[in-house]
N, C-alpha and C positions, 0 to 999 in steps of 0.2 A: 791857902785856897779855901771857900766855903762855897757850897754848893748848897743852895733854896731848893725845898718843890714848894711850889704854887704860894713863891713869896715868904717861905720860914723853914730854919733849919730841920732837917727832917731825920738825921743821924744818917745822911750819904756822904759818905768819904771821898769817891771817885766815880767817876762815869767815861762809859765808852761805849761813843757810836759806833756803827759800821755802817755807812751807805751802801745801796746798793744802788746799781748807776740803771740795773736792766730793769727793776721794778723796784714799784714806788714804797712796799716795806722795808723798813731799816729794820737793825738788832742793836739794841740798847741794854748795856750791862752796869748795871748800880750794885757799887761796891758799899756794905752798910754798917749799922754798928747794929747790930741784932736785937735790940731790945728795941730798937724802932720799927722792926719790918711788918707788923703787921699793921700798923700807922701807915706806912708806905703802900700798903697793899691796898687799902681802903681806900689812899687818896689818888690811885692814877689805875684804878678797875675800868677807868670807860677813857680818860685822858688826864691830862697834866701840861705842868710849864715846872721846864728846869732854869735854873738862875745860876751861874756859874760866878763868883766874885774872885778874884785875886789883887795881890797890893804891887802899886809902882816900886821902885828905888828911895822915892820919898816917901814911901808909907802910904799915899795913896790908894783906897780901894775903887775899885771900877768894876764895871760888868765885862767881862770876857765874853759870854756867850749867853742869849737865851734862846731857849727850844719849849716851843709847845709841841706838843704830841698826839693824837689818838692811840688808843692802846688798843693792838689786836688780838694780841694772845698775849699771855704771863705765864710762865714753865712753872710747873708744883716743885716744890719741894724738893720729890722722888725725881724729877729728872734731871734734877742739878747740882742736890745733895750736896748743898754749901748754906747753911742755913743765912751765914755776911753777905749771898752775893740775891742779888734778883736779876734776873733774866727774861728778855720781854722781846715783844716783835710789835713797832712803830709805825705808824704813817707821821712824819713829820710836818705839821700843820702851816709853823710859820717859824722863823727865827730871826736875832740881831745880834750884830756883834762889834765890838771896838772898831774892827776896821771895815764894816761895810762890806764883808765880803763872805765865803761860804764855811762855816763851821770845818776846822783842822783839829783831827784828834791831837797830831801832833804837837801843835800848842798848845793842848788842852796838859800834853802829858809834860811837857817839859817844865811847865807852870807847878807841873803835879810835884813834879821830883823835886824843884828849887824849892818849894813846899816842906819836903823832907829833904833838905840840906845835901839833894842829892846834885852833883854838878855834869856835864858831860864828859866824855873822852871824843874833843873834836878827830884826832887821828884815827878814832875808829868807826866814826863813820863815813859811809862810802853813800847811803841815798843822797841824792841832791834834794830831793823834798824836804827831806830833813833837816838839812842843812840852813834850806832857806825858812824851815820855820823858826830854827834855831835865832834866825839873825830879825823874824819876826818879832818874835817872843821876847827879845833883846830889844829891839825899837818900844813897844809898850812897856820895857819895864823901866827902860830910860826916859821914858817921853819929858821933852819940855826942856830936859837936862842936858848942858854943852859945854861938860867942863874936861878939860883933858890935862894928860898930864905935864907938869912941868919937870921936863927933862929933857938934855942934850941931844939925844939921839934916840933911836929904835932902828932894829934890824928884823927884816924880813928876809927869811933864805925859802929860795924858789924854788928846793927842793922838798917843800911842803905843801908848792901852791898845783893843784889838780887841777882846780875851778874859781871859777869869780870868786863864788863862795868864800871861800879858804883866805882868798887878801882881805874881803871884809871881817871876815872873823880873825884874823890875826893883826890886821890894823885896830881893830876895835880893843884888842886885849892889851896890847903894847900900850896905847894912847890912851887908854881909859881905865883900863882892868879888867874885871871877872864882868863879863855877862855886858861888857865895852857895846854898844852900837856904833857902829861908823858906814853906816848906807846896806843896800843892798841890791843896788844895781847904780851903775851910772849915774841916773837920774836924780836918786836919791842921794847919791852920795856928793853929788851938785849941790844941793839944798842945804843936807846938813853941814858940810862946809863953810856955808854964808852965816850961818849962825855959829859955825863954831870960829870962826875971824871974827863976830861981834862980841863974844864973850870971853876970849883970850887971847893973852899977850904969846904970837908962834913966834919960837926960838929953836924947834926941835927939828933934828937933821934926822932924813927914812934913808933909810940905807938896802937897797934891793939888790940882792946877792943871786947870784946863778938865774940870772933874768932870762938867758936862752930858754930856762923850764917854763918860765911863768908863761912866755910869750906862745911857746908850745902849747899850754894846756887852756889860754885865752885863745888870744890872737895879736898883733901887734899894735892894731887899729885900736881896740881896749886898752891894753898896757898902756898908752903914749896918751889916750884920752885922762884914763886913771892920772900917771904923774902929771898931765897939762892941768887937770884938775885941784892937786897937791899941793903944785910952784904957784896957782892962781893966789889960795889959800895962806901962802907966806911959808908955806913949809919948806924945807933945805931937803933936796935930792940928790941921792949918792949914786948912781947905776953902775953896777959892778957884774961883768959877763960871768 
């Protein structure tokens, strides 16, 4: 991950917003390398544009996120007594991002950690926000990419699955690997389907174990869409109560 101010590295490691939804000031915390900070203090005294980069699966770099700003206040020193961090209060002016949609720290962080070879523990987490950035963050780092793996079978046991969520990310991991996309919702999972039938030869059987759970923490209308979606695909279904 590299992060620009105003188009060039500036010694920022990390950034995190916090909207606030009741008024229009944000809190903007830039994590730094201290011999830049007062570079940085000069260059967003009145406003700024942050550039967020990170790299696909192929090596690819792209923009994750841009944020311009006004700057309303900047905390001293004295009240934050971290000389690495800078801490500021925002009007955020305009922004873009990879997917057309509203700035997620959360993908900002998950990006952060893979960054630092840091991986998740999907078992522990319980947000479902999370979860679905998780499987965002996973779609851009895959993008374009529809290859899966060549093996006999995959098992899914139901006593994992809580939410949608959870069969996307464990389909994606069996069938692909570490950091796997395989949809995330229906719709999507429609889609990337069709391209994953145009780029490989299925021979691989999903085997879905304690499906009373799944269908519990889905619904049964989902589950039966899901595997109608699967068999469409060429995939071999196992359903096992």
């Amino acid at each position: 991950m590299t992060i620009e101010l105003n188009s060039k590295y500036c010694g920022i490691n990390y950034i995190n917003l916090k909207r606030n939804e009741n008024i229009i000031q944000d809190k903007l915390l830039l994590k730094i390398d201290k011999a830049y900070r007062q570079d940085i203090l000069d260059q967003i005294e009145d406003d700024g544009k942050l550039s967020i980069y990170v790299e696909s699966r192929n090596n690819i770099t792209f923009c994750l996120y841009e944020i311009t700003f006004t700057t309303d206040y900047i905390y001293l020193l004295e009240e934050r007594d971290n000389i690495e961090e800078i801490f500021l209060e925002v009007i955020m002016s305009n922004h873009k991002s990879a997917l057309s949609d509203s700035y997620n720290q959360f993908i900002v962080d998950i990006f952060y950690n893979w960054n630092n070879s840091i991986e998740i523990d999907w078992i522990k987490i319980k947000n479902l926000e999370i979860k679905g950035a998780y499987l965002t963050a996973c779609y851009l780092w895959n993008h374009n990419i529809f290859e899966v793996k060549n093996i006999n079978e995959v098992y899914i046991d139901g006593r994992l699955i809580e939410s949608d969520e959870d069969l996307y990310y464990y389909l994606g991991e069996q069938l692909i690997g570490k950091r796997g996309y395989f949809g995330s919702n229906l719709d999507s999972l429609g889609d990337f389907l069709i391209d994953i039938v145009k780029n490989n030869e299925i021979n691989t059987a999903i085997i879905f174990d304690n499906t009373d759970i799944i269908i519990q923490n889905t619904s049964k209308y989902y589950f039966e869409t899901l595997v109608y979606l699967l068999e469409k695909a060429q995939f071999k279904i196992e359903i096992r109560e």
